[in-house]
N, C-alpha and C positions, 0 to 999 in steps of 0.2 A: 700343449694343452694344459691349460688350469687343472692343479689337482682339487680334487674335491674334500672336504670334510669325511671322516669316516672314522667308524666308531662311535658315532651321535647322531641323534636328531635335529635336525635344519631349521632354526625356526628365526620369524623374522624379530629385526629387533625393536621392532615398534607395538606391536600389537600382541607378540610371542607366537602365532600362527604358525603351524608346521609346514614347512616347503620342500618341494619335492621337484628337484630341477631336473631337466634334461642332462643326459651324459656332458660334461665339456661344459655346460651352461653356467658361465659366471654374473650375467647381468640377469637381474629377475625385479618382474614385478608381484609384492606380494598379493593371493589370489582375496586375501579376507580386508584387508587394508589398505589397500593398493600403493603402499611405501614403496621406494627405491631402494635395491639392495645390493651389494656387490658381494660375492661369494669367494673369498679369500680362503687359500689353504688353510690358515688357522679358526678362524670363525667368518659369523655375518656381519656385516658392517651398513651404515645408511652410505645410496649413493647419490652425491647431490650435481648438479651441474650450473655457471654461472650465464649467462644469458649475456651476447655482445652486443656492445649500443655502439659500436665503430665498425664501418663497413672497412675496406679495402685502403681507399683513398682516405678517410679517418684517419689510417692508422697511420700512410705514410706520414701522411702531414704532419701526426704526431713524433712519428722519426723526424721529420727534417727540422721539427724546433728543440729537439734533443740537439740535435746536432749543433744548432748554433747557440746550444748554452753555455757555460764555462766551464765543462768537464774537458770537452773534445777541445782539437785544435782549432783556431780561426779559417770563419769559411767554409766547414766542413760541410755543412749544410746546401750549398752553391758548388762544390768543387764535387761530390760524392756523387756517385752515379748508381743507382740498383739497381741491379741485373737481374733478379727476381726474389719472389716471394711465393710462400703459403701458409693456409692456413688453418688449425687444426684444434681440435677440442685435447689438452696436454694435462694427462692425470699426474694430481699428488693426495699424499695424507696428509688430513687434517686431523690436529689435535688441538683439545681446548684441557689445559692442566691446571690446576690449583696449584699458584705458588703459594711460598713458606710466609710471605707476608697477607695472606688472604685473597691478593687479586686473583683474576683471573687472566690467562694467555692463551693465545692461538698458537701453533707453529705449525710450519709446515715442511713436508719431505717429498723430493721427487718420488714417486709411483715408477717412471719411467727414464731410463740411461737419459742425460741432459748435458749439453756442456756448458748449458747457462748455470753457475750456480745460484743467482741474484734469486733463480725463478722461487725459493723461500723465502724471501722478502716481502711477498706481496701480501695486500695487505686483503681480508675475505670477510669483507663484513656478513653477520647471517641471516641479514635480512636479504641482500642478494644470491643465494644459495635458491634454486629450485631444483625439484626434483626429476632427477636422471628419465627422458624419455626415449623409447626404441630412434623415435624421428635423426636424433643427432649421430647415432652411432658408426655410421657411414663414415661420418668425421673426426670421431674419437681414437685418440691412441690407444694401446690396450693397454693395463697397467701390469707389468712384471715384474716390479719388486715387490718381494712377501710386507704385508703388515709387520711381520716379526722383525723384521729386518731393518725397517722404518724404525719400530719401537726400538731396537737397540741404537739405532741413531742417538734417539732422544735422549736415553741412558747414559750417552757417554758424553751428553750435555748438562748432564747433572738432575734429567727430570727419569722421576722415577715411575713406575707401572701406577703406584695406588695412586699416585696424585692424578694422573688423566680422568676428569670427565667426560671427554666425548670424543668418538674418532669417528673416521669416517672418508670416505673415498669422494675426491671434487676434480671433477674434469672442469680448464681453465679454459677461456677463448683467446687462445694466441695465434700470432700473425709472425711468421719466419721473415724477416729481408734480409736478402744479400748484398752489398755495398760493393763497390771498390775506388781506394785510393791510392794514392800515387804506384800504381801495379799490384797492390795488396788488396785482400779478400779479407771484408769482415761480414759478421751474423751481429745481429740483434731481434730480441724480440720486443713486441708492442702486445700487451697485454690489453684484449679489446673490448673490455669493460668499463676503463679507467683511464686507456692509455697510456699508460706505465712503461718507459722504453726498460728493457733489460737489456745489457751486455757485461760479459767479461772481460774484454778486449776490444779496444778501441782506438783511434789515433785521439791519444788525449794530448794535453797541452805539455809544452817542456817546463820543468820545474826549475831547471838550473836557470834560466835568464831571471827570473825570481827572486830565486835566493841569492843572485849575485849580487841586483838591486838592492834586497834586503840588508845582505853584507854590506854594500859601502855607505846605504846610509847607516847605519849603528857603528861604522868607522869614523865616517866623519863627523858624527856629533858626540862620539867617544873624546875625539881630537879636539872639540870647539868647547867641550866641557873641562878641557885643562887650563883654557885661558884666565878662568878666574883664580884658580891656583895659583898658576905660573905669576901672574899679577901681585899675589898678597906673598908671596915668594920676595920678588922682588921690590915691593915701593910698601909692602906692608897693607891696612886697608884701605887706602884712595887705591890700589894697584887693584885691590877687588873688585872696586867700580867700572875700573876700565878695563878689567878684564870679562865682566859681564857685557857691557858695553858693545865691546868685539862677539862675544859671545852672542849677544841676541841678533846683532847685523849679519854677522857672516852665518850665523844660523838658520835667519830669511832667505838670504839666496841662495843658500843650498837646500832650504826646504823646497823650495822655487825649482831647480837645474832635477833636484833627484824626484818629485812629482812630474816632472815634463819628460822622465827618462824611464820612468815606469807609466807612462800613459805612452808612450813610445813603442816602449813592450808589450805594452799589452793590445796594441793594435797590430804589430806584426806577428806574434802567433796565437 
């Protein structure tokens, strides 16, 4: 059970109206203002909720063009199978802080145990922000992390208590899929306002065939950069010329073999 406030008066924080919740009752609508309120152990807070414009299908589809972007491996999108999904209104705290340069920032904090941690990235404009109605709640997480606990987050990111202007509790609309590849289990979420794929872990692409590419060519034009040298070494400067010479021809066709070797690569994973 939600603890309550105690020691003080309840009041909301829109209109200042004093509230008077049921035992346990953390969601409340206020009676003189009708704001959304979320009733946190430490104070009141606004509760907002965002409204999804991607149904189900929406959202896979927006999974399956994640997948064939160039994070994941090739294909993944075609080979990935999802073995289910759901979906669920997923609370954080929102905070809007004055930075030291004058702007202003949003950030955001799980409200609830996540093993997404991306899901603070997202981005909450406030114009899509409406206010929290009983209709959704069926589908809402609850949230169990204290404010307090949130706000020390932010604290140990350098944003301090006086700088927040605004907090406030936002149930997101997110969509759980389950995948599986080659006998492995992955999670992502589809944020379904925006379609925003989140994951932490995914079959992403191997980096070493990459770097290998990368490696040989800065080797071999390492190597074709000595011939002008090597040249004025020996014949003096006509030795320069021919050594440029070699240097701009064998440098074409290795621009040539090592582009056809990493378009090679990068069709196989």
């Amino acid at each position: 059970m939600q603890p309550q406030i105690t020691g003080q008066d309840i009041h909301c924080t829109q209109c200042g109206g004093e509230l008077h919740p049921d035992e346990g009752q953390v969601f409340l609508t206020c009676p003189y203002c009708s704001a959304a309120v979320y009733i946190d152990r430490s104070q009141v807070v606004f509760h907002w909720y965002i409204a999804p414009t991607l149904d189900e299908g929406k959202s896979q589809a927006a999974l399956r063009r994640w997948m064939a972007g160039n994070q994941t491996v090739k294909d993944l999108d075609k080979k990935a199978a999802v073995s289910g999904s759901s979906f669920e209104y997923f609370p954080v705290w929102y905070f809007k802080h004055r930075q030291p340069d004058g702007r202003d920032q949003v950030q955001l904090a799980p409200a609830a145990p996540t093993s997404i941690s991306e899901i603070t990235h997202i981005d909450l404009p406030a114009g899509d922000l409406h206010k929290y109605t009983a209709d959704i709640e069926a589908q809402s997480h609850p949230p169990n992390v204290p404010l307090q606990t949130a706000r020390a987050w932010l604290e140990e990111k350098g944003v301090q208590k006086e700088s927040i202007l605004e907090q406030a509790l936002v149930h997101i609309p997110l969509y759980t899929f389950k995948y599986n590849y080659q006998g492995r289990s992955y999670s992502a979420l589809v944020e379904a306002a925006t379609g925003g794929v989140l994951a932490n872990i995914y079959p992403a692409k191997a980096e070493a065939p990459y770097q290998l590419v990368g490696g040989a060519a800065a080797l071999v034009f390492l190597c074709l950069a000595t011939f002008p040298i090597a040249g004025y070494v020996l014949n003096g400067g006509s030795g320069v010329g021919f050594g440029l010479l070699i240097c701009s021809g064998s440098g074409l066709l290795a621009g040539l073999v090592l582009f056809a070797l990493a378009a090679w690569v990068a069709a196989k994973i």
